[in-house]
C-alpha positions as CSV (number, residue, x, y, z in Angstrom):
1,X,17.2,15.7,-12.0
2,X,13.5,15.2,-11.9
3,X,13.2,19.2,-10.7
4,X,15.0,20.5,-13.5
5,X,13.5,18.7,-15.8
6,X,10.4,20.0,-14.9
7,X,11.9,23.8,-14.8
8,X,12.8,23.4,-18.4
9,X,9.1,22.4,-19.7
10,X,7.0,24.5,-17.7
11,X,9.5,27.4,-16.2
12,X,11.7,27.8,-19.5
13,X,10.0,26.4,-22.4
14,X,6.6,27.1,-21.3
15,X,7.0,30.0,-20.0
16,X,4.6,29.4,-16.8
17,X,5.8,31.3,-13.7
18,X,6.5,29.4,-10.0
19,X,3.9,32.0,-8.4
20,X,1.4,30.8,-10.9
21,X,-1.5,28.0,-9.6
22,X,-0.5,26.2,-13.0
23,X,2.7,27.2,-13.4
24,X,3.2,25.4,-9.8
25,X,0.6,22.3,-10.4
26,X,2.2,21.3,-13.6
27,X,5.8,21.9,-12.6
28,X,4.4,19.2,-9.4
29,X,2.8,16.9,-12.2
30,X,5.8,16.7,-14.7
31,X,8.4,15.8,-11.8
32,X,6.7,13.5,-9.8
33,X,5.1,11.4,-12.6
34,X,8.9,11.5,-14.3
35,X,10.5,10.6,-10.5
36,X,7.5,7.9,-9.7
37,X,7.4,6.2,-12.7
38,X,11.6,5.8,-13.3
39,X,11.6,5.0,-9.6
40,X,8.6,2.3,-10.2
41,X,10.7,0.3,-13.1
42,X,13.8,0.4,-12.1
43,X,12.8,-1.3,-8.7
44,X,10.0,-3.7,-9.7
45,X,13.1,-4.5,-12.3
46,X,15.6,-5.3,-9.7
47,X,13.0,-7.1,-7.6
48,X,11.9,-9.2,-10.2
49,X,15.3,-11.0,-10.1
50,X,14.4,-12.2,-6.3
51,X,10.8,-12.1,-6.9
52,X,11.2,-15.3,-9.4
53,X,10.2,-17.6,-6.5
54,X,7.9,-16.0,-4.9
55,X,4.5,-16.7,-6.9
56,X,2.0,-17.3,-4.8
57,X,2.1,-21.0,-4.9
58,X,5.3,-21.2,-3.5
59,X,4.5,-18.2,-0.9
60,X,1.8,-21.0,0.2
61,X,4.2,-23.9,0.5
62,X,6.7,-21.7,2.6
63,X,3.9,-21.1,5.0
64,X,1.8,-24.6,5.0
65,X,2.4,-26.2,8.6
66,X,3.5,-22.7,10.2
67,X,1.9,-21.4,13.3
68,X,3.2,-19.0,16.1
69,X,4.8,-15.9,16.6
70,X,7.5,-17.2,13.9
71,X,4.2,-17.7,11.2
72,X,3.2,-14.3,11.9
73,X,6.6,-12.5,11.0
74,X,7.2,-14.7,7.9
75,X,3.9,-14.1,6.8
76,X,4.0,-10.3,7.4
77,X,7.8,-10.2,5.4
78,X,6.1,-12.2,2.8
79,X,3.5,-9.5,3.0
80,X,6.3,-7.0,2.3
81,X,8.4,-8.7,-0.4
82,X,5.6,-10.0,-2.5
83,X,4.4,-8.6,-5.4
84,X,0.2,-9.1,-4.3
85,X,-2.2,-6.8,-4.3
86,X,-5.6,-6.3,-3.0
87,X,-7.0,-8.0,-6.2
88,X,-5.0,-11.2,-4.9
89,X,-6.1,-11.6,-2.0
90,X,-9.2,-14.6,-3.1
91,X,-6.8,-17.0,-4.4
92,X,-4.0,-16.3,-1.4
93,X,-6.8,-16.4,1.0
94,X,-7.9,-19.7,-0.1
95,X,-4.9,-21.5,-1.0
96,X,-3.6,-20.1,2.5
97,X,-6.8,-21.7,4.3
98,X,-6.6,-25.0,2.5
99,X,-2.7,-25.2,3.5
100,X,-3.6,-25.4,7.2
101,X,-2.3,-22.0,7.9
102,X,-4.3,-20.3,11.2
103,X,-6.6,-17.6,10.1
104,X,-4.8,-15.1,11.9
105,X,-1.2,-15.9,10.3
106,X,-3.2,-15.5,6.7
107,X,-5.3,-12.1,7.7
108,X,-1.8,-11.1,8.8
109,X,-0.6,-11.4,5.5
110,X,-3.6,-10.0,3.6
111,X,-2.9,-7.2,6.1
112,X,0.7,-6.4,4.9
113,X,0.8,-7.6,1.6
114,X,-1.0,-4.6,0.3
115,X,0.1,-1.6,2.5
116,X,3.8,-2.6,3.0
117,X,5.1,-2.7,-1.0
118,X,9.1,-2.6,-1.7
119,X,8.5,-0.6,-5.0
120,X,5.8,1.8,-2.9
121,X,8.7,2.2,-0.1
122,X,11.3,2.9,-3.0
123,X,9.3,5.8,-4.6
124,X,7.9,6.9,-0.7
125,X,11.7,7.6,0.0
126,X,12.1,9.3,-2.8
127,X,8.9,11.3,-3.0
128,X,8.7,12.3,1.1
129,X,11.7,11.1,2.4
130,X,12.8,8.4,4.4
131,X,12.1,9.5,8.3
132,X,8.2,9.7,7.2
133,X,9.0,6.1,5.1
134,X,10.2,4.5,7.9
135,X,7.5,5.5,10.5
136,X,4.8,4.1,7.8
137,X,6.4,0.9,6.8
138,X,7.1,0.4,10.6
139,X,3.6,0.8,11.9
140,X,2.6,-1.2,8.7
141,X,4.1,-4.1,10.1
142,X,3.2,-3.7,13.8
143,X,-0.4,-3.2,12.5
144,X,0.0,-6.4,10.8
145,X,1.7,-8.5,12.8
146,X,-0.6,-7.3,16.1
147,X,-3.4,-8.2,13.7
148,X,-3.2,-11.5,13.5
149,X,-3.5,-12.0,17.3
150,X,-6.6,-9.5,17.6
151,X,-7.9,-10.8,15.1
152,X,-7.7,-14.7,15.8
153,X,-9.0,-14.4,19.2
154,X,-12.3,-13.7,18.0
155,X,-12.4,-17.3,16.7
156,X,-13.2,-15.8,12.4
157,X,-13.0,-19.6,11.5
158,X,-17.1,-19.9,12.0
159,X,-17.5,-17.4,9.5
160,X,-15.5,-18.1,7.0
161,X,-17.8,-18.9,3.6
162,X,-18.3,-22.8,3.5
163,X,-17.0,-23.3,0.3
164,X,-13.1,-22.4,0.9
165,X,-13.1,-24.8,3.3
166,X,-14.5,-27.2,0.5
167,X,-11.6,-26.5,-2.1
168,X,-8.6,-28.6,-2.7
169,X,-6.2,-26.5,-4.9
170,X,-3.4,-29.3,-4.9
171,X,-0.1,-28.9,-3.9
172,X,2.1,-26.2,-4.8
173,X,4.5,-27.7,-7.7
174,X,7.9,-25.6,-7.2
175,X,10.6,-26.1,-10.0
176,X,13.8,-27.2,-9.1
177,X,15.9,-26.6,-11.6
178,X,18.4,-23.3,-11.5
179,X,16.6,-20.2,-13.0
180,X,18.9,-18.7,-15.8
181,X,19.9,-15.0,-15.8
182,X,17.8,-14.8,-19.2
183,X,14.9,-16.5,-17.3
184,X,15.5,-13.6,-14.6
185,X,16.1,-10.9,-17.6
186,X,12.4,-12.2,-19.0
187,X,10.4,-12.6,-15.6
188,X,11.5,-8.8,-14.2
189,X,10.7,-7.4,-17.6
190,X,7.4,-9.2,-17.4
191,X,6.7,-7.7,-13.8
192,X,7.5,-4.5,-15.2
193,X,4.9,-4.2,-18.2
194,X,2.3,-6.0,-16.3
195,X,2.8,-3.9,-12.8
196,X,3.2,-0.5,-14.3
197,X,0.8,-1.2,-16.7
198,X,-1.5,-2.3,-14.0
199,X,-0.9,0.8,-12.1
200,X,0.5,3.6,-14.3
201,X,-3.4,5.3,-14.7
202,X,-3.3,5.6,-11.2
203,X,-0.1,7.3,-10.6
204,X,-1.3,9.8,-13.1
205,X,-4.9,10.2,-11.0
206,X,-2.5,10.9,-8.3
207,X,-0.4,12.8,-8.9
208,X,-3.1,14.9,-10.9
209,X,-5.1,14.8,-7.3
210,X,-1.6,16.4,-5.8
211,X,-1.1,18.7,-8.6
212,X,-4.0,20.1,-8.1
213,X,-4.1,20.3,-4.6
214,X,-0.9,21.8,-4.5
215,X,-1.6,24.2,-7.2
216,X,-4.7,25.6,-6.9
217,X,-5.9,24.5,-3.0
218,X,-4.7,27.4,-0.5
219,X,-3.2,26.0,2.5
220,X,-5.0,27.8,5.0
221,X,-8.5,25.9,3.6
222,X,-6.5,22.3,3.2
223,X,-5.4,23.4,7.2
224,X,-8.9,24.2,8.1
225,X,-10.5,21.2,6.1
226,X,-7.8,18.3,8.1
227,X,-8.0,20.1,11.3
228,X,-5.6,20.5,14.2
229,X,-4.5,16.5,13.8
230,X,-7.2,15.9,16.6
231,X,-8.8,12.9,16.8
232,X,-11.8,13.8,14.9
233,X,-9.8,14.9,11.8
234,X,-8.2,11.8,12.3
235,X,-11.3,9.4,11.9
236,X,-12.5,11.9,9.1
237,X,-9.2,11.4,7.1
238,X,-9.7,6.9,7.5
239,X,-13.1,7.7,6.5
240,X,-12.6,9.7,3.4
241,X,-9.8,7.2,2.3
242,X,-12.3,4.3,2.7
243,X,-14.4,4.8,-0.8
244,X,-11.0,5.6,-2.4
245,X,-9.4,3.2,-4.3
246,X,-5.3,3.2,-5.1
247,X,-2.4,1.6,-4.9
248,X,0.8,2.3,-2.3
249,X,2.5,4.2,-5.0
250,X,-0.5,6.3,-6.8
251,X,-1.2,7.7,-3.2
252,X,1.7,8.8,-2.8
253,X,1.9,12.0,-4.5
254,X,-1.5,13.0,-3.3
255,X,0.0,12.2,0.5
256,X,3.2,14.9,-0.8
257,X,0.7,17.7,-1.5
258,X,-0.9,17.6,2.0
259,X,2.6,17.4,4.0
260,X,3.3,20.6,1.6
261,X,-0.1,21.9,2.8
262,X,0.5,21.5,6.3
263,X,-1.6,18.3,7.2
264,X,0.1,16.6,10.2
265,X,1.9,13.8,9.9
266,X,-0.2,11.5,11.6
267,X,-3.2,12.6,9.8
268,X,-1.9,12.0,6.5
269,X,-0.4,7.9,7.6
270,X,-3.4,7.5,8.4
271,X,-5.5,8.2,5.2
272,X,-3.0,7.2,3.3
273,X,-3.4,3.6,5.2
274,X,-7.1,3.7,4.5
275,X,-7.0,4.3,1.4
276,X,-4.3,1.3,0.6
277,X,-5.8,-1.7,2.9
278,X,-9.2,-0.5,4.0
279,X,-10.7,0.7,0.7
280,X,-14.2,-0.6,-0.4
281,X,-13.3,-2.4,-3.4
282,X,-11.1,-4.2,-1.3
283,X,-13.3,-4.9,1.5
284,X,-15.7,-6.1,-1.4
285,X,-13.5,-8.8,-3.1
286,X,-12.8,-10.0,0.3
287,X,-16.5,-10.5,0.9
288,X,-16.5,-13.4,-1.8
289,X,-14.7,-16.0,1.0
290,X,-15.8,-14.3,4.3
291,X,-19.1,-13.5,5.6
292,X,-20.3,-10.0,6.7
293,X,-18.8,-10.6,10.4
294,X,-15.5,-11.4,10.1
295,X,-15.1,-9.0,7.0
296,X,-16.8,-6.1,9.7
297,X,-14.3,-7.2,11.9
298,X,-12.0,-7.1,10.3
299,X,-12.2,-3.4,8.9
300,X,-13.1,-2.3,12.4
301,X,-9.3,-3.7,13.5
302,X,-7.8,-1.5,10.7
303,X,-10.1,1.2,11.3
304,X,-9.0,1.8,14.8
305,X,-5.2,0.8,14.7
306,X,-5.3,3.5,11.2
307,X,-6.8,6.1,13.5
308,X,-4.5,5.4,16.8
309,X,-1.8,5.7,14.3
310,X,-2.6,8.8,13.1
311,X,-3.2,10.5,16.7
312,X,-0.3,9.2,18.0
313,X,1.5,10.7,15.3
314,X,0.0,13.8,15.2
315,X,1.1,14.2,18.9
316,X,4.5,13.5,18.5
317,X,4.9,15.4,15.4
318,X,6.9,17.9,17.0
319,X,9.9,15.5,17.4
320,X,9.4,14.7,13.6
């Protein structure tokens, strides 16, 4: 549907060619803005029925008292299911540490919440398909779950800021009464207009960055520019994706366009990764309620599990 939509604007009533560089990058545009963005709200739609609970104060009373292996996979499924993104993660983090929950249970979830989206693994599905869907969402988790025991056993308690420990943010007041199917209706609707708002600028950024890689960028230079899915290409690609800031679903598109370049596999998980929980405005937002040590470990954890992703990957991308 999406690909012959796109046929009839640029192929027929354009009159661009397929051969042509823009013939080619807006025939890319027009469909995957058209497939991302109908994909986008018709899922943050449907999960804005069972997302009605799950505002972040009541994500903090589901985990206040947890610790454990059992903390660490409800917080990473939170992580999944929620709706946060990086710009979230001051209030979560401090209404997480004021809760009681361990450190590592609440980097955990700061870990997944972000990288692992249900919309983002709606369109990914759609966009790449669903073998290279599952191997992301799956190390996703194993990175984040993993994490919180790496993480905690360097004891990141001492350098959390002084005043999160200091705050009091009351308890979580969660509504008893039976949410209507209007009430529903109005909240999904609501996550709509404000997530797609929120986000829409960077689907087009993307998909523009794809277009035009996909376009106009010969394969043989995008081949010669990622390398052989070596290590080194590897550690370039997290370190590129690093100043980059985007959602799960505007980096999508622009992760299409190198799989159609010939980038391995590996090597494109593992900017795409980067570029979703390791960015720099991230990574500066989280400086607010952490000091300099635990937020450099921190990004050295992700750094390293990004880049064993992507080489272990790249070597098995034969069977892929």
């Amino acid at each position: 549907m999406f690909d012959a939509l796109a046929t009839l604007l640029i192929f027929d009533l354009a009159g661009l060619t397929p051969d042509s560089p823009l013939g080619s990058a807006l025939h890319f545009f027009v469909m995957d803005v058209a497939k991302i963005l109908v994909l986008l709200t018709t899922v943050i739609y449907l999960m804005g029925w069972l997302r009605a609970l799950f505002t972040p104060e009541r994500v903090r009373a589901l985990m206040k008292g947890r610790s454990g292996p059992g903390a660490r996979l409800l917080a990473v499924g939170l992580g999944a299911v929620t709706p946060f993104c990086s710009c979230s993660s001051i209030p979560l983090f401090i209404g997480f540490v004021e809760a009681g929950i361990p450190l590592g249970v609440t980097l955990s979830f700061l870990i997944a919440s972000p990288m692992v989206d249900l919309a983002a693994i709606t369109v990914l599905i759609g966009v790449i398909g669903w073998k290279i869907t599952l191997i992301y969402v799956l190390t996703g988790l194993t990175i984040a779950f993993a994490g919180g025991y790496i993480l905690q056993a360097f004891k990141l308690e001492r350098w959390v800021e002084g005043y999160v420990w200091q705050i009091r943010m009351g308890e979580a007041q969660i509504d008893a009464e039976e949410i209507t199917l209007r009430a529903r209706h109005d909240y999904a609707w609501n996550e709509v207009r404000q997530i797609v708002g929120r986000i829409w600028k960077f689907v087009l950024i993307g998909v523009g960055v794809g277009a035009v890689i996909h376009g106009y960028v010969p394969a043989d230079f995008v081949a010669r520019i990622a390398g052989d899915g070596s290590v080194l290409s590897v550690i370039v690609a997290v370190l590129v994706g690093v100043p980059m800031y985007s959602d799960a679903v505007g980096i999508i598109p622009v992760a299409e366009a190198l799989l159609l370049k010939g980038v391995p596999v590996g090597t494109v998980l593992a900017f795409m990764m980067a570029v979703i929980a390791l960015s720099l405005p991230e990574m500066l937002i989280l400086r607010k309620v952490v000091k300099w040590p635990l937020l450099g470990i921190f990004a050295a954890y992700l750094a390293t599990a990004f880049v064993l992703v992507g080489v272990t990957f790249n070597a098995l991308r034969t069977v892929l």
